[in-house]
C-alpha positions as a Python dict, from the first residue, in 0.01 Angstrom:
ca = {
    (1, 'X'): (0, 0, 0),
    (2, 'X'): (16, -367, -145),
    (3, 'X'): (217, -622, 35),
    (4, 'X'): (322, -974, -29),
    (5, 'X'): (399, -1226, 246),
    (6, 'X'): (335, -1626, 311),
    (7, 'X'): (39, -1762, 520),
    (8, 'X'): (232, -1940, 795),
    (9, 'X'): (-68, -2019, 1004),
    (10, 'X'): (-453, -1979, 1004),
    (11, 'X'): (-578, -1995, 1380),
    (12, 'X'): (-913, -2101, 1542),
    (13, 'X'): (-1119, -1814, 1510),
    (14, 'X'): (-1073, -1870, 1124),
    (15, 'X'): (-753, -1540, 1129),
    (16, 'X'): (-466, -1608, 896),
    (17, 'X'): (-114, -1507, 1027),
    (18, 'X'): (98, -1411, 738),
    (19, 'X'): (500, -1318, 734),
    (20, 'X'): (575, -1047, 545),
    (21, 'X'): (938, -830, 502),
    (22, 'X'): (953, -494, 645),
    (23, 'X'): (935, -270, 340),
    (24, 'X'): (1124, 75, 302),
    (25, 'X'): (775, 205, 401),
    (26, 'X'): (779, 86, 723),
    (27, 'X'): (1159, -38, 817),
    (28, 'X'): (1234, 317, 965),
    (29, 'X'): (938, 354, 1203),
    (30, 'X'): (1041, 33, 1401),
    (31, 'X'): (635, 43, 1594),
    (32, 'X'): (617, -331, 1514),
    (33, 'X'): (865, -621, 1656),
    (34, 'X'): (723, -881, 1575),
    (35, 'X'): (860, -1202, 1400),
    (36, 'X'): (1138, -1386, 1455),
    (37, 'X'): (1332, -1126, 1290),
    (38, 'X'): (1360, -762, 1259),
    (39, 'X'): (1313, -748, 885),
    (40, 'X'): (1011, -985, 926),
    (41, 'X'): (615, -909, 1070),
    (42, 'X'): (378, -1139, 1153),
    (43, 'X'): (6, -1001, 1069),
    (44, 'X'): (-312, -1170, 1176),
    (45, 'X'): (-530, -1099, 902),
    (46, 'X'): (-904, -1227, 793),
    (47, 'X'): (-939, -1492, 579),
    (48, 'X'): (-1176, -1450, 339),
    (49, 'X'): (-1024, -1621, 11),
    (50, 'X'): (-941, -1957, 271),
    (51, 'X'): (-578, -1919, 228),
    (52, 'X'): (-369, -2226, 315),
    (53, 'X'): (-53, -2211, 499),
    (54, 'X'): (219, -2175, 256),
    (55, 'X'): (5, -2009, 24),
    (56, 'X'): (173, -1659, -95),
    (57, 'X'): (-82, -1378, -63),
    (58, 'X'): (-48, -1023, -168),
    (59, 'X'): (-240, -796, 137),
    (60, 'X'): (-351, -425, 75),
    (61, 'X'): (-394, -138, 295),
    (62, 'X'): (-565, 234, 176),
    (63, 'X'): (-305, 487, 212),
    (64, 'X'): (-548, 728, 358),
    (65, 'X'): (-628, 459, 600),
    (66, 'X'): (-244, 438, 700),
    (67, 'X'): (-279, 868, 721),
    (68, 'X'): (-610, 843, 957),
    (69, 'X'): (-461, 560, 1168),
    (70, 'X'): (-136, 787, 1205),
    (71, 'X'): (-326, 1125, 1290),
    (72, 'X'): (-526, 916, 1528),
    (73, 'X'): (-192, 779, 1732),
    (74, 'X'): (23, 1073, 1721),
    (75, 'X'): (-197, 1397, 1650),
    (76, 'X'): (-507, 1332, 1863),
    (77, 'X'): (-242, 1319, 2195),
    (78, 'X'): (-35, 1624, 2056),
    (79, 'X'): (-339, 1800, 2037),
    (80, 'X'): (-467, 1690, 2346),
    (81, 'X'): (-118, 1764, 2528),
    (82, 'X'): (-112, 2112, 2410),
    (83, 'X'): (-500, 2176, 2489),
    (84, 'X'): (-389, 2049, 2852),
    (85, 'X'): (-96, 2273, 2869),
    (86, 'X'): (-325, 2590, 2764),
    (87, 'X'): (-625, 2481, 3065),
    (88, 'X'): (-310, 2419, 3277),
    (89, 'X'): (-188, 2815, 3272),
    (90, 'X'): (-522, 2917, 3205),
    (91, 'X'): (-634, 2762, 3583),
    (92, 'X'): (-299, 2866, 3743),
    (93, 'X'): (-359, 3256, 3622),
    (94, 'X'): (-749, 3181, 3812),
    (95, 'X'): (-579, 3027, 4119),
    (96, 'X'): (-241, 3207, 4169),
    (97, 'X'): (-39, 2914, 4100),
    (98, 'X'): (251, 2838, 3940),
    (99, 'X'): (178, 2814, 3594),
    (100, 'X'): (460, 2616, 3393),
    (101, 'X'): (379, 2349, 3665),
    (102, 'X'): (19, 2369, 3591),
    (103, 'X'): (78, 2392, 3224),
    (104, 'X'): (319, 2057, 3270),
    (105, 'X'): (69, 1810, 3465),
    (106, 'X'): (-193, 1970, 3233),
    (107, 'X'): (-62, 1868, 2912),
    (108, 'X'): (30, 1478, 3054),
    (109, 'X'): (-311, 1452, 3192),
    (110, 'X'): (-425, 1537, 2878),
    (111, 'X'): (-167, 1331, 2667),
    (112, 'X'): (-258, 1034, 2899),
    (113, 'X'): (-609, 1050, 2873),
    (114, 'X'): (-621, 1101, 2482),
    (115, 'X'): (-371, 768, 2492),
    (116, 'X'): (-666, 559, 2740),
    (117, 'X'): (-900, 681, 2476),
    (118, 'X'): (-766, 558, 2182),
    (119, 'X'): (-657, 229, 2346),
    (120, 'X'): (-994, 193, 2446),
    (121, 'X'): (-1134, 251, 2086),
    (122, 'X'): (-894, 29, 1954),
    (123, 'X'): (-1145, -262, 1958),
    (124, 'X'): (-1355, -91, 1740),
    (125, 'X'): (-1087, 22, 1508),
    (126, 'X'): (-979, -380, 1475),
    (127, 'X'): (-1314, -419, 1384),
    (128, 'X'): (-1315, -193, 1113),
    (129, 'X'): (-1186, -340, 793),
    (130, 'X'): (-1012, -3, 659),
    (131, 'X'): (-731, 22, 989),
    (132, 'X'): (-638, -332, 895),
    (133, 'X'): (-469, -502, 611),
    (134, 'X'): (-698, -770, 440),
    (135, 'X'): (-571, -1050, 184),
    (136, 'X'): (-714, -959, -187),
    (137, 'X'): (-516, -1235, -351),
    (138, 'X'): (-364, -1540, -341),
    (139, 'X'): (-45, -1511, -576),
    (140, 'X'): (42, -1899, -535),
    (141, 'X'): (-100, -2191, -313),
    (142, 'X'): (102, -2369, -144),
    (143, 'X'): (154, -2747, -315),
    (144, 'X'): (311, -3075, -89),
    (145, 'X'): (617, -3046, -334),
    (146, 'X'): (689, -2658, -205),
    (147, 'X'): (938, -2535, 88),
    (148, 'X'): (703, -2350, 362),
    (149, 'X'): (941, -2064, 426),
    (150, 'X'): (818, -2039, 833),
}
C-alpha cells in the first residue's frame, strides 16, 4: 500500500513525522487519531533518504505485512479467548463448578494475557522494518519559495 504525505518534522533520534490523509483503506477502521484532524495521521517514520520538512514523500507498506500485523491484533486474542473458554468448562466439568462462569473468566484471562503479550512484543515489532511504513521516495523537496502545509 503506497502512500503520499508531507514531512512536517524530523525529530532527534533522526525519525521523520510525516502527515498523510486517511485513505478509503483505512478511514473506516478509525484505530488511529492522530493529527490535528480526523482525515489526517501523523506517522513517525525512518529517515533514510534525509527528507526535509516540507518535502512530499510517497511511504510504502507490504500488504501481507498489513494482513500479519492484523492477524496478530485481532486473531491471536480470538484464539486465545476461545482456547480460555474451552480450559474454562473443561476445569469446571474436573471440579464441579459452574461451567459458563468458568468458561467466561477463562476466555478474558486468556484474551488479556494474549493482549500483555503482544503489547509486550510490540517493541520488537517497531523494530522490524516490515510492521512499519518506511519512506522509498521523495516526490518533491521542499524549496524556501513553497507553502509547508503543517
Amino acid at each position: 500500500m503506497k502512500e503520499k504525505g508531507q514531512i512536517v518534522e524530523i525529530t532527534e533520534d533522526g525519525l521523520a513525522v510525516v502527515k498523510i490523509n486517511r485513505s478509503s483503506y483505512c478511514s473506516s477502521c478509525g484505530a488511529c487519531n492522530m493529527g490535528a484532524h480526523q482525515d489526517e495521521m501523523l506517522l513517525k517514520v525512518p529517515n533514510r533518504l534525509n527528507g526535509k520538512p516540507g518535502d512530499l514523500v510517497e511511504l510504502d507498506l507490504e500488504a501481507a505485512s498489513i494482513l500479519k500485523a492484523s492477524a496478530i491484533v485481532y486473531l491471536i486474542p480470538l484464539a486465545a479467548l476461545l482456547i480460555g473458554v474451552v480450559l474454562g468448562y473443561i476445569l469446571a466439568y474436573q471440579v464441579n463448578g459452574n461451567a459458563e462462569l468458568f468458561g467466561a473468566v477463562g476466555g478474558i484471562l486468556m484474551a488479556v494475557l494474549a493482549f500483555l503479550g503482544i503489547r509486550m512484543m510490540e517493541p520488537t515489532f517497531k523494530r522490524q522494518k516490515k510492521y512499519s511504513p518506511q519512506i522509498v521516495s521523495i516526490i518533491k523537496q521542499f524549496s524556501e519559495g513553497d507553502e509547508l502545509n503543517g
